[in-house]
DRENDREN-271040 format. One record per residue (C-alpha): residue number from 0; x, y, z. Coordinates in pm, whole numbers. Example, Ala and Ser with C-alpha at 12.3 -4.5 7.8 and 13.67 -1.06 7.14 Angstrom:
2
ATOM, nr, x, y, z
ATOM, 0, 1230, -450, 780;
ATOM, 1, 1367, -106, 714;
% end
This chain:
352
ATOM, nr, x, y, z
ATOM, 0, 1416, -1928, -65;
ATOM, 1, 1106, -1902, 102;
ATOM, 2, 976, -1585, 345;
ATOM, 3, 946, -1552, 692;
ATOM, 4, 770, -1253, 854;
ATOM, 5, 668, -1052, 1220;
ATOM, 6, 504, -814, 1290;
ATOM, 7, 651, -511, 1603;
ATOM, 8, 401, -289, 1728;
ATOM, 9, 510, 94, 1726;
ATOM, 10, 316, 381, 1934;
ATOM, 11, 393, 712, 1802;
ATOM, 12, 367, 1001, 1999;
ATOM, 13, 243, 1321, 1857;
ATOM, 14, 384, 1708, 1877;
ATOM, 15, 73, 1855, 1971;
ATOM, 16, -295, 1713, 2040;
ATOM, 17, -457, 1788, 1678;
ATOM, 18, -822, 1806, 1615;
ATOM, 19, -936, 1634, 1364;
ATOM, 20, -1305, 1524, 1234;
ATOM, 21, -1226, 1244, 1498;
ATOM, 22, -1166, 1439, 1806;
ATOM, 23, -823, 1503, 1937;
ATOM, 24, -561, 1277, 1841;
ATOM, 25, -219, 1251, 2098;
ATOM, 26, -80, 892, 1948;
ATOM, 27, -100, 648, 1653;
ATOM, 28, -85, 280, 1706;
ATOM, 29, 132, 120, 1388;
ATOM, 30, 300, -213, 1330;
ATOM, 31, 574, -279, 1121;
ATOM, 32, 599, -598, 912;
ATOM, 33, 942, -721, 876;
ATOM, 34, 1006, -965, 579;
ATOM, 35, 1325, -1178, 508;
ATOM, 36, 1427, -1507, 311;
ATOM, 37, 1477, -1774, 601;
ATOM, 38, 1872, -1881, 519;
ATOM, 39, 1961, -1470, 557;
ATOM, 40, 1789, -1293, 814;
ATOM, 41, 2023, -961, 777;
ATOM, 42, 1837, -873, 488;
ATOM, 43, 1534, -777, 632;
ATOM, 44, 1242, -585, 434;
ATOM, 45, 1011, -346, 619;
ATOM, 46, 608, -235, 579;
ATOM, 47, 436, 2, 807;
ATOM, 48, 51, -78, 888;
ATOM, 49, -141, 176, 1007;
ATOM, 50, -503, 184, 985;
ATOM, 51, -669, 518, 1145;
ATOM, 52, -977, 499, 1352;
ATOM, 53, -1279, 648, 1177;
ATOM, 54, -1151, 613, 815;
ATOM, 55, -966, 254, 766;
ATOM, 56, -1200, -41, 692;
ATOM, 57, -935, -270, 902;
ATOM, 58, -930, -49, 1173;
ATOM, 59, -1077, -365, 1331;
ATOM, 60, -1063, -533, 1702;
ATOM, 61, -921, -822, 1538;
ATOM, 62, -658, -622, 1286;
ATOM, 63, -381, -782, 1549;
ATOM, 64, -580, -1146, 1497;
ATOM, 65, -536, -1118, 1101;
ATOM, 66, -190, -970, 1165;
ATOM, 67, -53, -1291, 1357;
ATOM, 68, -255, -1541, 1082;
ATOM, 69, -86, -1342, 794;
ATOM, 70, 242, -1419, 974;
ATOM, 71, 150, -1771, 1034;
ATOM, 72, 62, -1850, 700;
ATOM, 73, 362, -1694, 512;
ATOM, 74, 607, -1864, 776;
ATOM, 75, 413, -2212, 687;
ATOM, 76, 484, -2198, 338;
ATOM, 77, 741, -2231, 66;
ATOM, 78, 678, -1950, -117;
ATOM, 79, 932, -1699, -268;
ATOM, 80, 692, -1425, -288;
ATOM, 81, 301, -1340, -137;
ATOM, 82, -15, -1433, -284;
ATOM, 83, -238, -1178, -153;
ATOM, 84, -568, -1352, -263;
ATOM, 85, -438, -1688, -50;
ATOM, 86, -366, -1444, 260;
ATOM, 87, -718, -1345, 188;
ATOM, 88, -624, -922, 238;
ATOM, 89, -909, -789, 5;
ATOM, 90, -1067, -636, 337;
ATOM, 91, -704, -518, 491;
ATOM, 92, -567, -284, 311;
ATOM, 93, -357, -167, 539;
ATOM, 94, -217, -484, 624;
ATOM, 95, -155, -508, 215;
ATOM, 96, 21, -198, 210;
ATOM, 97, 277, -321, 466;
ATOM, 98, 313, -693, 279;
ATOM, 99, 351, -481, -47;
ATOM, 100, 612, -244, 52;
ATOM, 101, 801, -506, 284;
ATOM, 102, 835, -746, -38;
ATOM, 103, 937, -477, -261;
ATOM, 104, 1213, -317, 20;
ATOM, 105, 1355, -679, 57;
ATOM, 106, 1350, -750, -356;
ATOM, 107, 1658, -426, -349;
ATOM, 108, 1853, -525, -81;
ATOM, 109, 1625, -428, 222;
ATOM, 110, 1765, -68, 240;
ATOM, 111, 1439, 78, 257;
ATOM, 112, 1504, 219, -106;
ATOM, 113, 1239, 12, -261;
ATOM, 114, 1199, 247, -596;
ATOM, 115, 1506, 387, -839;
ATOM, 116, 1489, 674, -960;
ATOM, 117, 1554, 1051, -901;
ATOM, 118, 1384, 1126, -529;
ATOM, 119, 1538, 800, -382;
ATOM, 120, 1844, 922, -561;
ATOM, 121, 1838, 1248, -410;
ATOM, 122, 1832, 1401, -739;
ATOM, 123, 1542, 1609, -721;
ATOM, 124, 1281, 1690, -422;
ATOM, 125, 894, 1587, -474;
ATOM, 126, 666, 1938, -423;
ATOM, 127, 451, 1877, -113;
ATOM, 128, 175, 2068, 90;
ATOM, 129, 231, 2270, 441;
ATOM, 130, -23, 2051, 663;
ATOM, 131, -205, 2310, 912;
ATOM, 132, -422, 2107, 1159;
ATOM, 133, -733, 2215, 1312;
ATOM, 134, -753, 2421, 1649;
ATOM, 135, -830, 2716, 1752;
ATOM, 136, -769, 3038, 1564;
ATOM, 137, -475, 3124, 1718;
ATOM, 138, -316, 2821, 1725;
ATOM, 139, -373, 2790, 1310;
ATOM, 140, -276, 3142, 1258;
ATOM, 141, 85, 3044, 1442;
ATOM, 142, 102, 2686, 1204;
ATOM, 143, 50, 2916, 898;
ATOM, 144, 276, 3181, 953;
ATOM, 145, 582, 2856, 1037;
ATOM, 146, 494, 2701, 712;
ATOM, 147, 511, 3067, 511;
ATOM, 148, 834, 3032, 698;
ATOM, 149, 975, 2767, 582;
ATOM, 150, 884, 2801, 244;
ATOM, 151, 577, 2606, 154;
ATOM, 152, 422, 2749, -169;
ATOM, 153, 36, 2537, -91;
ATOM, 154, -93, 2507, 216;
ATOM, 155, -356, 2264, 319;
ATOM, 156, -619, 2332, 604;
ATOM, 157, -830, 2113, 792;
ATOM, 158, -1164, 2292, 811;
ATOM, 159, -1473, 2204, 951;
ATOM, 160, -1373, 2230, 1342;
ATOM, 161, -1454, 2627, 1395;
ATOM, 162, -1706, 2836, 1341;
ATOM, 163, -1723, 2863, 930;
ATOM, 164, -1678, 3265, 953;
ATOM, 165, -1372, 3233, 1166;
ATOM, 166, -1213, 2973, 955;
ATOM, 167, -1291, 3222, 658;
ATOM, 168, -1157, 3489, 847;
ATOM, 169, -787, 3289, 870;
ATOM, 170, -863, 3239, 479;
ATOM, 171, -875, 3621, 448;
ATOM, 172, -597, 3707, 676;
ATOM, 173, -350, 3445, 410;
ATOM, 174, -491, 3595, 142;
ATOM, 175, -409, 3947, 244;
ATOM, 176, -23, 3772, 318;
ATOM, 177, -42, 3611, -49;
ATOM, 178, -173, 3623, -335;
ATOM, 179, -331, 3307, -555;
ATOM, 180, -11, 3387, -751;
ATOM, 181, 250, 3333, -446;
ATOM, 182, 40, 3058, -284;
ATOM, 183, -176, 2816, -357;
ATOM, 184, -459, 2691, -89;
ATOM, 185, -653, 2392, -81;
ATOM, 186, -868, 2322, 236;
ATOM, 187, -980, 1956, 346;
ATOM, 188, -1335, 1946, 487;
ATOM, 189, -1340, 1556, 559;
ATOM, 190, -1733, 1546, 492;
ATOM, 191, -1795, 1810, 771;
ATOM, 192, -2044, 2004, 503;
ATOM, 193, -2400, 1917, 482;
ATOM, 194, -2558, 1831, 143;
ATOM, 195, -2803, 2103, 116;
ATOM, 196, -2560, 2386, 239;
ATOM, 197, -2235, 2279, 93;
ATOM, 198, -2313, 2480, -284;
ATOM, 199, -2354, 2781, -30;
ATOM, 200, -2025, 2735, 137;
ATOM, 201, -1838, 2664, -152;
ATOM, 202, -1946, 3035, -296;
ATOM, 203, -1806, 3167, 7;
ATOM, 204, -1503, 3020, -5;
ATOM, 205, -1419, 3062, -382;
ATOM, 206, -1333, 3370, -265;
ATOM, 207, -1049, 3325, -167;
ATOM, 208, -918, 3166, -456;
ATOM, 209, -884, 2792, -333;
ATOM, 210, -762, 2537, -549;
ATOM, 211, -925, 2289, -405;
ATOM, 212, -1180, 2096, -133;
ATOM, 213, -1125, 1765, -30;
ATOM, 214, -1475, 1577, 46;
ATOM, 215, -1672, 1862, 132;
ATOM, 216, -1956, 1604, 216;
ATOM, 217, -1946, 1266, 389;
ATOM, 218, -1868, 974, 165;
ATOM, 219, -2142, 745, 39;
ATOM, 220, -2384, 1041, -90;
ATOM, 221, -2282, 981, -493;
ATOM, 222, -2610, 1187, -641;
ATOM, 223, -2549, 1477, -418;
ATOM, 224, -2185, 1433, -483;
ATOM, 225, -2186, 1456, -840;
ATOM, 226, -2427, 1731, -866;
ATOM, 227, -2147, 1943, -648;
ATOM, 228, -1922, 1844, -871;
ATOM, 229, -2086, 1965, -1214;
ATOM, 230, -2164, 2311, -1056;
ATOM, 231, -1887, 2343, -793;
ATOM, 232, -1693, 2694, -791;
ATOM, 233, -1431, 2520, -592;
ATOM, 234, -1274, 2225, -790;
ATOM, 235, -1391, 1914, -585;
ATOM, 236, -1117, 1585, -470;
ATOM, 237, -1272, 1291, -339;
ATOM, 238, -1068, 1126, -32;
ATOM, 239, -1257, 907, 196;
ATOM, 240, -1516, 884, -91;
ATOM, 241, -1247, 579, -226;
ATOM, 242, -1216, 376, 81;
ATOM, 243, -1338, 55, 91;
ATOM, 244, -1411, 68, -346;
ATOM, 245, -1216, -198, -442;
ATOM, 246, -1357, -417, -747;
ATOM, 247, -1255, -226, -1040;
ATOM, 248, -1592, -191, -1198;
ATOM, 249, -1699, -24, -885;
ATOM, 250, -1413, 239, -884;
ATOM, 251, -1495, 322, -1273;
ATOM, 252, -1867, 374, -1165;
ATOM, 253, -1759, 608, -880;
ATOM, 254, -1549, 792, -1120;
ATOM, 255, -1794, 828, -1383;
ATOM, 256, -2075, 876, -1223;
ATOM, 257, -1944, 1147, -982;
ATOM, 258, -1694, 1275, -1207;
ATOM, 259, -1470, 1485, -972;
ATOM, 260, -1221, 1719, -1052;
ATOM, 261, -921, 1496, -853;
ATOM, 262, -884, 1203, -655;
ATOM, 263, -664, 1167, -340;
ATOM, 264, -502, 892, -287;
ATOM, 265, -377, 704, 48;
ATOM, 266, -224, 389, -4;
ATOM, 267, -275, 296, 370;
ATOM, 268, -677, 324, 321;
ATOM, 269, -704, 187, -63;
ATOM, 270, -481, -119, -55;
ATOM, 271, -158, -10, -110;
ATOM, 272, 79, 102, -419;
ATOM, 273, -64, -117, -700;
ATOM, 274, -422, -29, -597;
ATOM, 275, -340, 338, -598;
ATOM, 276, -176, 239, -976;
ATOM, 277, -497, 152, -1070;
ATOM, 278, -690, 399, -955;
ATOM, 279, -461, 627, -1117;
ATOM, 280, -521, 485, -1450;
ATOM, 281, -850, 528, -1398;
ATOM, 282, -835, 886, -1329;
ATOM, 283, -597, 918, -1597;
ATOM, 284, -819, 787, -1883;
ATOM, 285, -1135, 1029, -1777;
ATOM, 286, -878, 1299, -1740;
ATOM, 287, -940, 1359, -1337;
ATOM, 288, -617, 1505, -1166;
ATOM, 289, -523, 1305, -900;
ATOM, 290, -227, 1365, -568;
ATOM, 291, -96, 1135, -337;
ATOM, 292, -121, 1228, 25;
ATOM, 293, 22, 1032, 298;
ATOM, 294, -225, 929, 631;
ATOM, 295, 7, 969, 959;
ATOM, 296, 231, 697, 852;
ATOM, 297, 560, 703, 1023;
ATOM, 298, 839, 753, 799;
ATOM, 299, 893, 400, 715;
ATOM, 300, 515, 404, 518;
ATOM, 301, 599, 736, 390;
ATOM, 302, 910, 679, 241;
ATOM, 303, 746, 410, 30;
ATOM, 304, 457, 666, -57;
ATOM, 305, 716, 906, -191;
ATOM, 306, 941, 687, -315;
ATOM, 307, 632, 558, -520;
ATOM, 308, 536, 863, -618;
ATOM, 309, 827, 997, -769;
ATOM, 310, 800, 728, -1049;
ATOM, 311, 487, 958, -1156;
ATOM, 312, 523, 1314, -1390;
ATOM, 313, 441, 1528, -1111;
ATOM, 314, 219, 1865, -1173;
ATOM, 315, 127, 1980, -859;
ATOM, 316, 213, 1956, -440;
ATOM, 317, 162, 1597, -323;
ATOM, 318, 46, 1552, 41;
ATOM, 319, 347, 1407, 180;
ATOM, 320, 471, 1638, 453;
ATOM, 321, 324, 1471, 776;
ATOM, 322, 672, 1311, 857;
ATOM, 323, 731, 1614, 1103;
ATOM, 324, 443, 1515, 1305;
ATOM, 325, 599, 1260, 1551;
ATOM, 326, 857, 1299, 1861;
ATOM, 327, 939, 966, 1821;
ATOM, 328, 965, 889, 1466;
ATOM, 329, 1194, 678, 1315;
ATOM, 330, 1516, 831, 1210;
ATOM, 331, 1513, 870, 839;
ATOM, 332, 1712, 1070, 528;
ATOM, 333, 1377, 1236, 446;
ATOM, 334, 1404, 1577, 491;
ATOM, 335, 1165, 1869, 393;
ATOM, 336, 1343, 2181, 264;
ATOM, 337, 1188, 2503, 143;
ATOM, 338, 863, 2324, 81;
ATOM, 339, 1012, 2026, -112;
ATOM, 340, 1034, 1641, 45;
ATOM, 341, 1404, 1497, -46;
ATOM, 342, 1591, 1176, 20;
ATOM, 343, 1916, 1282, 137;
ATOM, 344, 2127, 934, 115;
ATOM, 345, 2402, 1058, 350;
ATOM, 346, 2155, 1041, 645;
ATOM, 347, 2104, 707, 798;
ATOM, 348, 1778, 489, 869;
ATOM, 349, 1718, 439, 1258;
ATOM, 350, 1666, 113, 1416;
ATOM, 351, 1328, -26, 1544;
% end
């Protein structure tokens, strides 16, 4: 039976203007791919594509271009599944992500439970991070204190926006709340450090007992990269370093030569679930932790992110809580509870 696909664009509207390394951020342009086998189109697959501005390779003038070929091609052919080398996706990985996902939601009935096993079950709830954006101190302070709340045992914080001794002053002010013991802090720096005072900065925050910084320096810098690495007080994960490495011999370079403590990955911004596979294996065989985080995906993309994830032995808080983001996200049975991400089956998928 051979596919037919389109593509709906989706605007979602944010809570809150966050600050990011970006700027302020009020809205996310996504599209959702819809997939189906032409004689039945009640079974319908669906893929979220959402590049972000300032990370995603194919966040690209002519992303809706390729978007409208990619349809044209698949609904030209025969085929019963996608060849992504023919579709030619190698430099839209966001656009693979969607394809990927779509395919694999229509292979099990197009009930957006593209994965078996004990999350899309509702068996057992995935451990995730309590997201607290960047803003002014007060503003964090008030994020932290909901997420202590509501039961989050790791927080993650988006630093780099203040003044470095006020954001080390909110560190101080958890720490005097919790211990290392009750909760665990990692802090995402999206490359905001500079090479020759990053060592420095990392002291100062190791004391505070953080188990982790995400890309304390911009992407691209491997030499200065790996020599934070070998003497780093605060274990190092590379995010945006991974972008935009996709020949396999490339990735086991980056990995070898940097040799970080994690890798994060974002199937949105590396190509999707199999390319995050690999990547895992990679990590897996030079003994590098590695966590999934999800990148503003509505929860159509990060359903398949956790649903993916849970096929995975999982030892620490993925970064899969940004569901809660959106006013206008789609209705979905994923629901956050006492720090945890579940798939409660009783609640029903909205409609696009």
């Amino acid at each position: 039976m051979a596919l037919q696909t389109a593509f709906i664009p989706y605007t979602l509207d944010f809570k809150f203007d966050a600050r990011t390394s970006r700027g302020l951020i009020s809205q996310h342009q996504v599209y959702f791919i819809k997939l189906w086998h032409a004689p039945d189109p009640t079974i319908v697959g669906l893929g979220e594509c959402a590049p972000l501005a300032g990370l995603s390779i194919d966040y690209r003038p002519d992303l809706l271009q390729k978007l409208e070929n990619v349809c044209q091609t698949i609904n030209a052919g025969k085929a019963e599944t996608i060849n992504p080398d023919k579709l030619e996706l190698q430099e839209w990985p966001a656009i693979g992500f969607a394809l990927e996902t779509a395919l694999l939601d229509l292979q099990n009935g197009g009930n957006r439970q593209i994965y078996k096993n004990a999350f899309s079950n509702g068996e057992t709830g995935i451990p995730i991070n309590g997201l607290v954006w960047m803003g002014d101190k007060d503003f964090m302070q008030q994020q932290i204190s909901q997420k202590l709340a509501q039961g989050y045992s790791c927080l993650k914080l988006k630093i780099g926006g203040l003044d470095f001794t006020t954001e080390l002053e909110i560190l101080q002010s958890i720490r005097e709340t919790a211990s290392e013991k009750e909760l665990t802090i990692r802090v995402d720096a999206n490359g905001a450090f500079a090479p020759d005072e990053a060592f420095k900065k990392l002291e100062r925050l190791a004391k505070y007992n953080i188990h982790s910084i995400e890309q304390p320096i911009k992407q691209g810098q491997w030499k200065a990269m790996e020599e934070l690495c070998a003497y780093t007080p605060v274990p190092i994960a590379l995010d945006e370093e991974l972008i935009g490495v996709q020949a396999p011999d490339k990735q086991a370079e980056l990995l070898e030569t940097i040799n970080p403590q994690y890798i994060i990955l974002k199937p949105t911004l590396v190509g999707g679930l199999k390319a995050s596979a690999d990547w895992i294996e990679l990590a897996e065989k030079r003994s590098i932790g590695w966590w999934m985080t999800s990148a503003l995906e509505s929860n159509i993309g990060l359903n398949a992110i956790s649903q993916f994830t849970a096929n995975y032995s999982l030892t620490m808080p993925q970064g899969l809580g940004t569901g809660q983001l959106y006013h206008n996200n789609i209705a979905s049975p994923l629901q956050i509870e006492q720090g945890k991400l579940w798939y409660r089956e009783k609640q029903e998928w909205g409609q696009l």
